[in-house]
C-alpha positions in Angstrom: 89.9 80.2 119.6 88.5 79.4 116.4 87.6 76.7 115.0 89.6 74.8 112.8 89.4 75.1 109.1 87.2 71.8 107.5 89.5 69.6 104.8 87.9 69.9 101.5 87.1 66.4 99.9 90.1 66.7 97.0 92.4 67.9 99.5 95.3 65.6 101.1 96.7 65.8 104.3 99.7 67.4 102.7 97.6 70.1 101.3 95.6 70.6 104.5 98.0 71.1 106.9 99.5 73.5 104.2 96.4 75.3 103.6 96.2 75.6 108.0 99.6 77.1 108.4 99.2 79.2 105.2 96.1 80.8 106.8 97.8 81.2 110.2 100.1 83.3 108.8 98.0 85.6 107.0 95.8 85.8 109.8 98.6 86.7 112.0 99.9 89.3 109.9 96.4 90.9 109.2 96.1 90.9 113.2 99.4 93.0 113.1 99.0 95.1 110.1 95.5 95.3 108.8 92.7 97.5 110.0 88.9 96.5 108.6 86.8 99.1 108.2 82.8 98.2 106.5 80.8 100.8 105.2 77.1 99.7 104.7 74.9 101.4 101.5 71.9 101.6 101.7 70.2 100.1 98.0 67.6 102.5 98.3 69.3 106.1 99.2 72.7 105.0 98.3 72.1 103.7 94.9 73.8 106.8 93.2 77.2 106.6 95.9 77.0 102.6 94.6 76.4 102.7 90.6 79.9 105.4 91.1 81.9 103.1 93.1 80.9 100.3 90.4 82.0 101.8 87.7 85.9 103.0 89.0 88.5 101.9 86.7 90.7 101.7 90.1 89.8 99.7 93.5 86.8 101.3 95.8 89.1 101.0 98.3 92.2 102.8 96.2 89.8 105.7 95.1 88.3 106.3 99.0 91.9 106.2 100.6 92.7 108.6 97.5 89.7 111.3 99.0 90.9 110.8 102.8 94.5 111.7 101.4 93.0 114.7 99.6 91.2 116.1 102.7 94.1 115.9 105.1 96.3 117.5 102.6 93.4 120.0 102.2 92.8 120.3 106.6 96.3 120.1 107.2 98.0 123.2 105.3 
């Protein structure tokens, strides 16, 4: 199990215990729903794939879901 979140100094015990459950839940939920994927660029031979991704006007991760949709559609039919 993890280990519990450390209070911050301007924090109450109201705001703590709040802060605990809050995370809970979105942890919980995450567990359920979410599924993490990291993709690692390299600085050196990636630089080109990581100056394109910076300058989106829309979220990296928007634009890449956005190609996988595009390719199924493509694969599929």
């Amino acid at each position: 199990m993890a280990e519990a979140k450390k209070r911050r100094p301007e924090e109450n015990d109201y705001d703590y215990i709040k802060r605990l459950k809050h995370n809970r839940k979105v942890n919980k939920y995450r567990k359920k729903n979410v599924h993490n994927l990291n993709l690692y660029l390299n600085i050196k031979y990636d630089m080109d794939i990581i100056e394109w991704l910076d300058s989106l006007a829309e979220s990296k991760s928007a634009y890449i879901k956005s190609l996988i949709r595009e390719d199924i559609k493509k694969y599929k039919s």
